[in-house]
N, C-alpha and C positions, 0 to 999 in steps of 0.2 A: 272229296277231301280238299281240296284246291279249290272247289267254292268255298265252303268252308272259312279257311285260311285269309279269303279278299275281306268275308264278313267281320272276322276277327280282325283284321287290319284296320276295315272299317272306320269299327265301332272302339278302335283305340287312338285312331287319327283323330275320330270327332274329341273324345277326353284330350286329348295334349290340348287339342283347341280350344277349348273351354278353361282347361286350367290356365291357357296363356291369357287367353282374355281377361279372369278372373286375376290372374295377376298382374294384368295394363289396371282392370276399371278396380280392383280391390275396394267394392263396396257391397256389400253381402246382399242391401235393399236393391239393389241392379242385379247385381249376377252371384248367385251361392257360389260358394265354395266345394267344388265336385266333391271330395271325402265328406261336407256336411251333409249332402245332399245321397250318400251313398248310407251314411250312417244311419240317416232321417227314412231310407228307403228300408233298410232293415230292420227298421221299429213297425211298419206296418204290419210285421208279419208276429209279430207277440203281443201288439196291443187289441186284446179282442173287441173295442170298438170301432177299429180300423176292418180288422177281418169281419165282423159284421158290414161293416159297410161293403166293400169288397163283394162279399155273397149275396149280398142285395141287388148291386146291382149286373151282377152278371147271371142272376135268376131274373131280373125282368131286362136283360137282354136277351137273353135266350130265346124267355118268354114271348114277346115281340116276334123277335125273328121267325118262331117257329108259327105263331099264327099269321105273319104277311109273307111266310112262304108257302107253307097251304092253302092258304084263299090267292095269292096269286097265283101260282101253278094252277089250280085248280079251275079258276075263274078264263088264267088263261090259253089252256086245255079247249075250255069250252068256246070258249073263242076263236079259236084257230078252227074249230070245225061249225060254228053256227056267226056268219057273217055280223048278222043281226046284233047280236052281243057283243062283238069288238065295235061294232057301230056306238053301241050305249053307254059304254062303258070307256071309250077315248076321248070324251072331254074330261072325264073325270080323272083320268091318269094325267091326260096332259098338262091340268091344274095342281096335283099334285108334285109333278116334277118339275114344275117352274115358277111356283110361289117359293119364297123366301122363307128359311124355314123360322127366322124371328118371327114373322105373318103369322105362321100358323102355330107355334107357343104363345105367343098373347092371347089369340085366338082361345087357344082349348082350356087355356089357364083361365079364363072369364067361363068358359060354358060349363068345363068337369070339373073345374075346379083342381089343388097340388096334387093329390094322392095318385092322381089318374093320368096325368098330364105325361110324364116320362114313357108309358105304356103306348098311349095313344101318338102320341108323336115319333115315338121310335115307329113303330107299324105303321103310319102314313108316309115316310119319308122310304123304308125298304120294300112296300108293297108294290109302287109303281116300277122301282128296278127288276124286281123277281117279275113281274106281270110281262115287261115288255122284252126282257129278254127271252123267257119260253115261249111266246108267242112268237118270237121275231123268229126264233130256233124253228120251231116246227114249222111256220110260212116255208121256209129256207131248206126244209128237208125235200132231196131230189124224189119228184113224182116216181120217177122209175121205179127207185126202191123200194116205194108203195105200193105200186102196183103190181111187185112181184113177191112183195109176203101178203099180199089181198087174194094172191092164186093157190095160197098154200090154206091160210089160216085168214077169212073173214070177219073175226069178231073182233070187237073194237074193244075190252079190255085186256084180250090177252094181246092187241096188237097195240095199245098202249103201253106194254109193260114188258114188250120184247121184241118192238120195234121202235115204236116215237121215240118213248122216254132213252134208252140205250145211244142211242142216236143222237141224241143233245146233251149228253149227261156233261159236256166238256164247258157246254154255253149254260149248264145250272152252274158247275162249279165256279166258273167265272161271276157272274149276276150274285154266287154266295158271298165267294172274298169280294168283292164289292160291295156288296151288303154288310158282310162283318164290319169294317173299316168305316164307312158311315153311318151305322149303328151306334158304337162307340160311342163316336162323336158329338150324334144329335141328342144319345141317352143323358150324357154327362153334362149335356149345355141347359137341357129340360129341367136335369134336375137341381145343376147349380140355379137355375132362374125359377123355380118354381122353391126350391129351398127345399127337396125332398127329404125328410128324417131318414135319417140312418142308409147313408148314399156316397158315393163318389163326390160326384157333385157339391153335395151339401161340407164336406170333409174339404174339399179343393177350397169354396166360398171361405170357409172357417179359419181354415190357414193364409187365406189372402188378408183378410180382415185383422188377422191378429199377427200381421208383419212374417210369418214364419215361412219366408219365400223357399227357405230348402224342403219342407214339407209340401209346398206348391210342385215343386221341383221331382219332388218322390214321388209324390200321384200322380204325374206327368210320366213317369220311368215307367210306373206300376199301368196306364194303362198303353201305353206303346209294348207292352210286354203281354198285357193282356190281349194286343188286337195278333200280336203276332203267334200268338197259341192258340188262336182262332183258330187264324189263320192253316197254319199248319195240321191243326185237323181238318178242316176240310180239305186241302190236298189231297190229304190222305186217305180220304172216305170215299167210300164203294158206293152209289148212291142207286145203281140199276144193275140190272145183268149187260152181260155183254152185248154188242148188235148182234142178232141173230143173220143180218145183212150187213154187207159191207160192200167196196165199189164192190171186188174181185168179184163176189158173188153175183152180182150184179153182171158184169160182163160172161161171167160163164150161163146166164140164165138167158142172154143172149144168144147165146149160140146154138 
């Protein structure tokens, strides 16, 4: 409750702030007017070309998300146990995570062409985070532990799935809200630049262009609100069973 309470203070220190400003620079083309921009936030939610856009693109965030975190997990699972393959596949993450990601919107906007561009570029930019965080997790899981549910139970899926994974579940959800957040991001900039129909993006472009800064302002609210209910589902989500290992256990297998 008392977090709570700081976030509320927060998030009402930044509004005085804003309204002071807005009443130093009192020019709406610089800085809206917080009730315009609170008003303009409430019209997204009954203009069904708004809400179409909105469902658009947080189906092909999802979408994204959910395919560059199964092939990274997946790929980097395989990895952690076949050398080989983190071998082959670490130029290709390390280019990923250190090209610019304007680089790689021009890039795909020439090859795939718009329709595909926002898909493709969200999942290049989350795949390398999801890959190198479970990889780095499982590196990082103590041999011990392993070696003492290898004396109970040998097989490598159910020792995947009630040892490894249990066991990092903290460095998925982390590699997740970090994904969510630059998700967002890189969705929204793909498809203001690629000009995606019936989008975020394309809705933010639209209002820049035709002066309507409090409506720039409101898609701006709507996706800080959007990243933050991500968010908070995944806090919240179970994503394995429990370790079936932990130290204690560990030390009593000791003795």
């Amino acid at each position: 409750m008392k977090k709570t309470g700081i976030t509320v203070l927060s998030v009402f220190t930044i509004f005085l702030v804003w309204t002071a400003l807005y009443g130093i620079i009192h020019n709406p083309l610089l800085l809206p007017d917080p009730i315009s921009v609170i008003i303009a936030f409430g019209k997204l939610f009954v203009q069904p070309a708004s809400l179409s856009a909105i469902f658009s693109t947080v189906f092909r965030l999802l979408l994204a998300m959910s395919i560059a975190t199964i092939l990274g997990m997946g790929l980097a699972i395989v990895s952690a146990f076949r050398e080989n393959v983190a071998v082959f596949l670490r130029p290709a993450v390390t280019v990923l995570r250190t090209v610019p990601v304007i680089s790689v919107v021009v890039i795909i906007l020439i090859v795939f062409g718009f329709s595909l561009t926002p898909y493709i570029i969200t999942f290049l930019m989350i795949f390398p985070l999801i890959y190198q965080a479970v990889f780095g997790a499982l590196k990082d899981i103590d041999k011990e532990l392993i070696d003492v549910y290898r004396l109970e139970d040998n097989r490598f899926w159910s020792g995947l799935r009630y040892c490894y994974l249990p066991l990092i579940q903290n460095q998925i959800r982390t590699a997740l809200l970090q994904a969510a957040g630059l998700g967002i991001k890189v969705l929204v900039m793909a498809e203001y630049l690629a000009q995606t129909r019936n989008s975020i993006g394309n809705s933010l472009y639209l209002a820049k262009v035709n002066l309507a800064y409090d409506g720039v302002f409101a898609w701006t609210l709507l996706l800080i609100l959007l990243a933050v209910l991500l968010e908070i589902a995944i806090e919240r989500s179970n994503f394995t069973k429990r370790p079936i290992l932990t130290q204690s256990s560990l030390e009593k297998a000791k003795e």
